[in-house]
N, C-alpha and C positions, 0 to 999 in steps of 0.2 A: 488235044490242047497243046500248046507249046512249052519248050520249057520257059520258065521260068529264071531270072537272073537268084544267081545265089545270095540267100538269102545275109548273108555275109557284108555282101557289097550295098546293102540297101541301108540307107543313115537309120540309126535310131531311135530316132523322132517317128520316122516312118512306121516301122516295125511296132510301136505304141500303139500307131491308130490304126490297124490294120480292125483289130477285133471289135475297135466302135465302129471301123468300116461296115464290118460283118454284121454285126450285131443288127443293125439300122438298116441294111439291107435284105437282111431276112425278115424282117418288121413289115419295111414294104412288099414284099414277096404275098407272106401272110395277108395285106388286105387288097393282094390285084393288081399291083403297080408292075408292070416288067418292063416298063423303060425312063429312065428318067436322068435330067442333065447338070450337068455340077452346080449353075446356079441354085437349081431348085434341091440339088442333094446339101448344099453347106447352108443352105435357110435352114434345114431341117434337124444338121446335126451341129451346126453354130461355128464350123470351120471353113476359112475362103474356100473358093472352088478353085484358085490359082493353086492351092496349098492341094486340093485335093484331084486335082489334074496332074500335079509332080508327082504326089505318090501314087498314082494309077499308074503312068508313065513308066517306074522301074517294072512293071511285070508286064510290058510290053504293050499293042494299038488295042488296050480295051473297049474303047469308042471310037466312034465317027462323027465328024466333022457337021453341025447341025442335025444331027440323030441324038447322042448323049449314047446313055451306056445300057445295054440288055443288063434290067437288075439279075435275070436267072444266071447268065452267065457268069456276068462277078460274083455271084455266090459260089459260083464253080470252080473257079481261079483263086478266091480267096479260102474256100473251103479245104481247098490242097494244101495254098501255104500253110494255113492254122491247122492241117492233118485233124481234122475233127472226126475225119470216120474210124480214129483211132483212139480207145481211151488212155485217158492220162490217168492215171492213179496215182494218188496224193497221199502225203499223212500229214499230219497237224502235229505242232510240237507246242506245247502249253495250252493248258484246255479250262483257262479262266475265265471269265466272260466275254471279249473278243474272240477267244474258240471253239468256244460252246455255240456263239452267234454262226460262225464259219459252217460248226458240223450240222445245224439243224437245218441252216438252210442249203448246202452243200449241194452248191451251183444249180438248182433245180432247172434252169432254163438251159443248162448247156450238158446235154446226155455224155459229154464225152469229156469232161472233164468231174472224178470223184474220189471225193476222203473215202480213203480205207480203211487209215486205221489213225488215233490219237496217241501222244505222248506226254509225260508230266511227271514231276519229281516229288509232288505235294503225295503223302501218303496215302493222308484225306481224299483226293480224286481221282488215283489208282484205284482200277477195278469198277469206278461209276461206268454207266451205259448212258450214251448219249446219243441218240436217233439212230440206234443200231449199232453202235461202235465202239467196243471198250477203251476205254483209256488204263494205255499199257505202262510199264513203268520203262524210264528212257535205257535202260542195261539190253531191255529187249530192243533199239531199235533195229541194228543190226543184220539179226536174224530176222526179224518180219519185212524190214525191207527187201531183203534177196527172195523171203519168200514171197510176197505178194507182190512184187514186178511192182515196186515204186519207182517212182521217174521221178518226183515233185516232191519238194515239203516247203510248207506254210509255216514260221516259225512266228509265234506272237509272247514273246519272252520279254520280259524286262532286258534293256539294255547292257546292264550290268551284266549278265548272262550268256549276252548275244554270242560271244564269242568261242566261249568254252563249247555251247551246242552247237556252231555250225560247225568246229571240228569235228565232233562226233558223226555229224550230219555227210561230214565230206568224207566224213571214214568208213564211212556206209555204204560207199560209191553212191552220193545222188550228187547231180550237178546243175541241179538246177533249184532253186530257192527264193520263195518269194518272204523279204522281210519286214513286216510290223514294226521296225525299230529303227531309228534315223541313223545311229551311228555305222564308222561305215564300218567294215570287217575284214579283214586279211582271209583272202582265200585261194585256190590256186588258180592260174590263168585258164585252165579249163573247164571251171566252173563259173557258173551266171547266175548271178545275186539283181534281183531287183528290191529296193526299199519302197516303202511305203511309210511316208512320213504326215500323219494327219494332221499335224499342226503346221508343218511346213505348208500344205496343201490348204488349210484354212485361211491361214495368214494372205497366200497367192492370190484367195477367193475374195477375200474383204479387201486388198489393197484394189484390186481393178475394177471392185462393186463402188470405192471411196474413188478412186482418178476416173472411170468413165463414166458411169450412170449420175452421179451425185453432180459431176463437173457438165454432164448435159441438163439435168437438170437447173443449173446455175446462169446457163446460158440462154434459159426459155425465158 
């Protein structure tokens, strides 16, 4: 296979839908499909095929001109970028009911991404077991991160919070964080924060359910 452009240079936008890429392509894998063309791939995952012709584009001539794309193969090309035959090991920092949610169902569709271990300052949930995984108290994270080869932590903390733990988090050496909490955090340039903001993300869903469906609707 060829290389591949560093991942560095490819926009950011890009590098988001790589994994709905994935994801949607091992789907059709699963029921038999091994070839199939951008029109009929962005019916299917609701993104233009313009849009998903550029991001193919950055990892070099995946397709052919009136063929479309071998779905096995982009599964092999994107299977690289996203290193899935590598596991990630996660921990979770707050294990209230958004991490309780996170540990029980703990990515079951994707073998190579897994919580190891939980974190929490509430005395009360120190020491619970939750699908296998105690919830430790955060003075340990430290040591359990160097020992269990964590790469990843899931932090679902109250805002207020947010900041004093991803210190900790970064003092841990992990550099990589995904956050439950809109605001944004001071961290060092070599570390990679993504947010997750669900009301941000609601709001996006209802204004363009209100400006296109309602406004087609008004037109019929």
């Amino acid at each position: 296979m060829e290389k591949h452009k560093n991942m560095r240079m490819v926009p950011k936008a890009t590098t988001k839908r790589i994994p709905l890429y994935f994801r949607y392509l091992k789907t059709l894998d699963e029921t038999g499909v091994k070839r199939i063309k951008s029109n009929e791939f962005s019916k299917m995952i609701q993104i233009p095929s313009a849009t998903i012709r550029r991001d193919f584009s950055h990892f070099g001539e995946l397709g052919r001109s009136g063929y479309g794309y071998d779905v096995p193969y982009l599964i092999e090309v994107f299977s690289e970028i996203l290193k899935t035959d590598i596991e990630k090991r996660i921990a979770l920092i707050g294990a209230g009911n958004l991490g309780r949610a996170l540990i029980k169902n703990n990515f079951r569709r994707d073998t190579n991404l897994n919580i190891v271990a939980a974190f929490d300052v509430n005395p009360a949930i120190i020491g619970e077991k939750i699908n296998g995984i105690f919830v430790r108290d955060m003075t340990e994270l430290k040591n359990i991160v160097k020992k269990e080869g964590i790469t990843t932590v899931i932090m679902t903390v109250p805002s207020s919070k947010a900041q004093q733990v991803i210190d900790d988090v970064v003092d841990a050496g992990v550099t990589a964080i995904l956050n439950f909490a809109p605001k944004r955090l001071k961290v060092p340039s070599h570390v990679q924060v993504q947010y997750i903001d669900l009301t941000t993300e609601l709001q996006t869903l209802i204004y363009y359910d209100e400006n296109y469906n309602h406004a087609n609707l008004d037109l019929i």
